[in-house]
N, C-alpha and C positions, 0 to 999 in steps of 0.2 A: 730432143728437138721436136719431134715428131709428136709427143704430148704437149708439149709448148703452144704448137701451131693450132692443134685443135681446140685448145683450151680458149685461146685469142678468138679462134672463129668462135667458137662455144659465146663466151662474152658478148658480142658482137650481137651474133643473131638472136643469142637473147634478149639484148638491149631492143630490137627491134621485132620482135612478137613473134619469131620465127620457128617452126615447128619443123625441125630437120634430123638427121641422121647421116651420117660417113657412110659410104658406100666404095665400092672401086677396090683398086689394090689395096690400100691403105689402111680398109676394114678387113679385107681378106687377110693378108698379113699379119694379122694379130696369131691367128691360127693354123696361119702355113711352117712348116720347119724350114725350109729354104724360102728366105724373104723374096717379094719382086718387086724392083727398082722399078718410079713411079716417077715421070715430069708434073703430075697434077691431082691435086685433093678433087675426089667428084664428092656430091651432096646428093641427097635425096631429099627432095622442099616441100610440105605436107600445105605449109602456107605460107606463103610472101609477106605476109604482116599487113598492117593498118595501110602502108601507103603502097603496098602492090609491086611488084616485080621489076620494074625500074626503076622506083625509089630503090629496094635492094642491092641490085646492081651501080648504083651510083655510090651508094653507099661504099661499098665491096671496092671500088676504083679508088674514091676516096682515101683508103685504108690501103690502097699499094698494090691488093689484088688487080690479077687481071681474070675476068669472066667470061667464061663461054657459055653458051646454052647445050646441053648435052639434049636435050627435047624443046619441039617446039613450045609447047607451054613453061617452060620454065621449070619443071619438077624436077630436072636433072641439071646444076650447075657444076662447071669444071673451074677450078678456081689455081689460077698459081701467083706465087707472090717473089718477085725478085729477089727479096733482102732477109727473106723467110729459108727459103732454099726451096728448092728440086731434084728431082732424081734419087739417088741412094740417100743422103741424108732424109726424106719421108716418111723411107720404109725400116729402116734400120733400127732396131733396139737398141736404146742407149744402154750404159751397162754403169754403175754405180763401183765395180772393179779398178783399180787401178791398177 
């Protein structure tokens, strides 16, 4: 799930000129042994794209996010998506095991 999510963001901000990286639990997680349950994907935003930081944001609501500003300029977005999930589903390695 949790590669799903970013993969869709991935899409997205690429679609829209966007110069970002995952940040937060969600990156840290990759390389922790005991995972930590997360309500929200942060971003680190290098650049907002051609139409600027609330063009982004409208975008982002558009698409079912809901957006916070983690910094006043915008370099820090906290993003969670209702239908996406939160919390443990985020941070959790799916497993290809049955």
């Amino acid at each position: 799930m949790q590669r799903d999510v970013v993969a869709a963001l991935a899409a997205m901000l690429d679609t829209h000129g966007v110069s970002w990286v995952v940040i937060g639990a969600v990156a840290a997680n990759r390389y922790r042994r005991e995972v930590r349950s997360t309500g929200d994907l942060d971003l680190l935003v290098a650049t907002h794209g051609p139409d600027g930081l609330d063009a982004l944001e409208a975008a982002f609501e558009n698409a079912g996010w809901t957006v916070r500003r983690g910094s006043v300029d915008g370099a820090i977005l906290r993003l969670r998506h209702e239908m996406l999930g939160a919390g443990p589903s985020w941070t959790k390695p799916t497993s290809s095991a049955g």
